[in-house]
Every structure is written in C-alpha cells, then in structure tokens.
C-alpha atoms as an extended CHARMM CRD file, in Angstrom:
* protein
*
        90  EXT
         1         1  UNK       CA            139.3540000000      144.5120000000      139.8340000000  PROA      1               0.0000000000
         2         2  UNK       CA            139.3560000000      141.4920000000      142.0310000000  PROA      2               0.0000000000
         3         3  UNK       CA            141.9270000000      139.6700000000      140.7050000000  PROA      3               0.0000000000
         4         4  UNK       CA            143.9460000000      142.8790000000      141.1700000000  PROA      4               0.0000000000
         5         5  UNK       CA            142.8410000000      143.4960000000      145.2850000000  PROA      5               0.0000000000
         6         6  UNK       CA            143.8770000000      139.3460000000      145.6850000000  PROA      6               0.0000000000
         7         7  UNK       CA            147.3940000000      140.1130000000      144.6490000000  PROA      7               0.0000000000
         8         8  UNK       CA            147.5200000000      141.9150000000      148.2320000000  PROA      8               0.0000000000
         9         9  UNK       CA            144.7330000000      141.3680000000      149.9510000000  PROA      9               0.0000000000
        10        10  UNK       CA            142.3260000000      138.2390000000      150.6910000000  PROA      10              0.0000000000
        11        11  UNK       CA            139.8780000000      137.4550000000      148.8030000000  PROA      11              0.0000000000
        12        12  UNK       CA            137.0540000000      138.3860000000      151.0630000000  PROA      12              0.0000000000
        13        13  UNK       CA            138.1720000000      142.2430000000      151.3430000000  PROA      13              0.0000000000
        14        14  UNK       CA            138.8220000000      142.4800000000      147.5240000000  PROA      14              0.0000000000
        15        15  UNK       CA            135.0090000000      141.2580000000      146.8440000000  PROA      15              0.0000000000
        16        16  UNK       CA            133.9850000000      143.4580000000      149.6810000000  PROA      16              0.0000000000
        17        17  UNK       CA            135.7500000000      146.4150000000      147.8920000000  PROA      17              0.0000000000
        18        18  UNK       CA            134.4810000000      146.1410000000      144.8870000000  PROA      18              0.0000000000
        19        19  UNK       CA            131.0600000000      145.6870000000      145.7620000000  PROA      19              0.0000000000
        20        20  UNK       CA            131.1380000000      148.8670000000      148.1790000000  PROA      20              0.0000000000
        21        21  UNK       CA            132.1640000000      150.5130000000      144.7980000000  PROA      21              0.0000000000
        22        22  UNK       CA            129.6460000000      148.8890000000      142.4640000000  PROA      22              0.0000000000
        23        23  UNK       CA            126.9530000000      149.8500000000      145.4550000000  PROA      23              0.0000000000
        24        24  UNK       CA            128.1620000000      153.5560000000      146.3650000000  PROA      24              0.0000000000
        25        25  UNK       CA            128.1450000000      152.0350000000      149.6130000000  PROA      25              0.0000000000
        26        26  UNK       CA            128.5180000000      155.2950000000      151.9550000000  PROA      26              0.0000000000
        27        27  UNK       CA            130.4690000000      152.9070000000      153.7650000000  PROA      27              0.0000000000
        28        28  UNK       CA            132.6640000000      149.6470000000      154.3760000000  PROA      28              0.0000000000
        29        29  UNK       CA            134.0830000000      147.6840000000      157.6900000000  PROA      29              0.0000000000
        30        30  UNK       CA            137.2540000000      146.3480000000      157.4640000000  PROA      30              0.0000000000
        31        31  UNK       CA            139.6930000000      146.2490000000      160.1330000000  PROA      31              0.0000000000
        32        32  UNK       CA            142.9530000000      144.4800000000      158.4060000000  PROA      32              0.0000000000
        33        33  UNK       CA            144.9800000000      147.4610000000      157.5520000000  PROA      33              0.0000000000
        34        34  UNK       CA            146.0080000000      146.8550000000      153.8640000000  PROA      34              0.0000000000
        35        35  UNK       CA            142.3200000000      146.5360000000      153.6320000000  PROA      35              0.0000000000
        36        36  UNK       CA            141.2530000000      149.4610000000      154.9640000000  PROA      36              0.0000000000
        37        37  UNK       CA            144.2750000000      151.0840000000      152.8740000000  PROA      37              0.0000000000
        38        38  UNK       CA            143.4300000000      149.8750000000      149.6740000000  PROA      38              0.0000000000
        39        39  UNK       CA            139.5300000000      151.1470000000      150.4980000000  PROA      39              0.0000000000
        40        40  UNK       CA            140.7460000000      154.6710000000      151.3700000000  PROA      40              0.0000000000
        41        41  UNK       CA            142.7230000000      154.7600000000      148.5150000000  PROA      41              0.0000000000
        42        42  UNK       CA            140.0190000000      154.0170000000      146.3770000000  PROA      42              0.0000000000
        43        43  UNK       CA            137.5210000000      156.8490000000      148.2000000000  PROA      43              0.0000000000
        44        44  UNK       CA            135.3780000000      154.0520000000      150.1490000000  PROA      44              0.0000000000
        45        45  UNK       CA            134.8190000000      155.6950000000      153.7740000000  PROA      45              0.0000000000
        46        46  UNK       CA            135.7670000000      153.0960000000      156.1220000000  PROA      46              0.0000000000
        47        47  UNK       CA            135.3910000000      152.0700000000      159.8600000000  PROA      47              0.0000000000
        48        48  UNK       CA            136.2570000000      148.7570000000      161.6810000000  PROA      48              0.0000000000
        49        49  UNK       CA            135.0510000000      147.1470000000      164.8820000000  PROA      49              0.0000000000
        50        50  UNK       CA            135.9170000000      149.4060000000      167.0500000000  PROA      50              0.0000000000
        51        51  UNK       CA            134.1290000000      152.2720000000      165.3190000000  PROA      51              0.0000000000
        52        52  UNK       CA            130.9690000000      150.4200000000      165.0850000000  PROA      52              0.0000000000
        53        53  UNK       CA            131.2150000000      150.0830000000      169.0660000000  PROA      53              0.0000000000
        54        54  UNK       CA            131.7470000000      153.5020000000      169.1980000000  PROA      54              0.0000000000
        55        55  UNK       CA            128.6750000000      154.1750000000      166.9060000000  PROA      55              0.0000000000
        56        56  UNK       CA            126.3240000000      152.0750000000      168.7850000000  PROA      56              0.0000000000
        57        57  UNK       CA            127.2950000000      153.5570000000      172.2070000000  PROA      57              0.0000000000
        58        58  UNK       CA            126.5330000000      157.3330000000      170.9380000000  PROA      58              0.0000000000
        59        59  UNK       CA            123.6970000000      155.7550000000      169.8100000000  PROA      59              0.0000000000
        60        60  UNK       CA            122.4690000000      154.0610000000      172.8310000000  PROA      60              0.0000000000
        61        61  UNK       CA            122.3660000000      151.0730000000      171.5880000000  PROA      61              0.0000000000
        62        62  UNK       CA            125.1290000000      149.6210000000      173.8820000000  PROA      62              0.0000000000
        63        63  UNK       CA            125.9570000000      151.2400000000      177.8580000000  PROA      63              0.0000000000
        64        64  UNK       CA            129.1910000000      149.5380000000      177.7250000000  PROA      64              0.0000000000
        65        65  UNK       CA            131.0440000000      149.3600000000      174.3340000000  PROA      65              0.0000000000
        66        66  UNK       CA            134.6810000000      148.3830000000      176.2780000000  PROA      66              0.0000000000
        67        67  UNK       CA            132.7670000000      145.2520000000      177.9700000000  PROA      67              0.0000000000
        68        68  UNK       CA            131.5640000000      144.0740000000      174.5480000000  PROA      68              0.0000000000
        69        69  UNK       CA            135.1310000000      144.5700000000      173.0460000000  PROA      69              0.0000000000
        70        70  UNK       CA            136.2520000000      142.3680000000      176.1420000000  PROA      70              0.0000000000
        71        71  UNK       CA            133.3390000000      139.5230000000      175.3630000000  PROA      71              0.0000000000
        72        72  UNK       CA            134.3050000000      139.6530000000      171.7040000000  PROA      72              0.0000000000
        73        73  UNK       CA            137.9520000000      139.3960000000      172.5830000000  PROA      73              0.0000000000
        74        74  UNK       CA            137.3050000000      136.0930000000      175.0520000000  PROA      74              0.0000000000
        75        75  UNK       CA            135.7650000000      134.9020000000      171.5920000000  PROA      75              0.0000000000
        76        76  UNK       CA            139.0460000000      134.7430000000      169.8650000000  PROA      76              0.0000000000
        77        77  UNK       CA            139.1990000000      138.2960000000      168.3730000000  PROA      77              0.0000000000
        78        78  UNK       CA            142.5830000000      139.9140000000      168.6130000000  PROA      78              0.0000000000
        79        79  UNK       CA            141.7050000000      143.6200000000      170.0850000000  PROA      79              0.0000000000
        80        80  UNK       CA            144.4820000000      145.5170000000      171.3490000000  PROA      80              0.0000000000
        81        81  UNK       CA            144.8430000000      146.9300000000      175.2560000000  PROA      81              0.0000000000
        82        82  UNK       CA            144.7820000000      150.3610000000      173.3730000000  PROA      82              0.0000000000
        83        83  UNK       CA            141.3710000000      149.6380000000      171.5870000000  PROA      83              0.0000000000
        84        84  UNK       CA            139.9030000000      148.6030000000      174.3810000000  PROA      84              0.0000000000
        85        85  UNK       CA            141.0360000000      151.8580000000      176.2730000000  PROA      85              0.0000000000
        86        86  UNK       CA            139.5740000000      153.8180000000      173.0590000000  PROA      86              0.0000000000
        87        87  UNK       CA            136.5060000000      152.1810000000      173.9420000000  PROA      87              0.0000000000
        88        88  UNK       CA            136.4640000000      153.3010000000      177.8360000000  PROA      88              0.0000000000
        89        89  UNK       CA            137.0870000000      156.3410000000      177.0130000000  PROA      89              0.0000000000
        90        90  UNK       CA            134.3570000000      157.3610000000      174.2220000000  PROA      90              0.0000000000
C-alpha cells in the first residue's frame, strides 16, 4: 500500500496513511492536499495545522491561536493570510 501512496505522494504521508489505517487511528494531520485527499478517500478523518490551533484554543490550551500561526510562520512555515484570518476569527 505504500509503494502505491509514493507514486503520488511522499513517502512520509504514504507511511503515515497506512499506519493511521493499520491503527484505526480516529485521526491523522496532514496538511499537503493530495495528502489529505488520498486520507479522505480512504475514510481516515483528517485535520492539519490549523485545526489543531483551533482545537487547542477551544480547549484553552492556547489564548491566541493566530499569534502562534504567526511565530510558526517566522519559523519558515508557509501559512496563508487566509489561515491566519481563520485563526482570528475562531
């Protein structure tokens, strides 16, 4: 099933798939969009970043999940101005 995933998708997400199968994992982060396409279509529940930071603001784990985004972002991860918004907003 691996060797199948690689022929579109890295190597990373195809191992992550299949292991969120082999676990029933009630859920797997990915945020590259074949990725989280190929999970879907496969019946994995999936969420990315930006869900998590949602998640842990509901939570109260975080006060300010759109000023996290912003640190990660300064760390070299590409977030969109319309995540980031998301964020502010939730």
């Amino acid at each position: 099933m691996v060797q199948a995933l690689t022929l579109t998708l890295g190597q990373g997400e195809a191992e992550a798939i299949v292991l969120a199968q082999e676990c029933r994992a009630d859920l797997i982060l990915l945020d590259e969009k074949l990725g989280r396409a190929a999970a879907e279509h496969l019946g994995l529940r999936v969420t990315g970043l930006i869900g998590v930071l949602i998640e842990a603001k509901r939570r109260g784990f975080v006060d300010d999940a759109a000023a996290l985004a912003e640190l990660i972002r300064s760390r070299g991860v590409w977030l969109a101005d319309s995540l980031i918004e998301l964020l502010r907003k939730a």
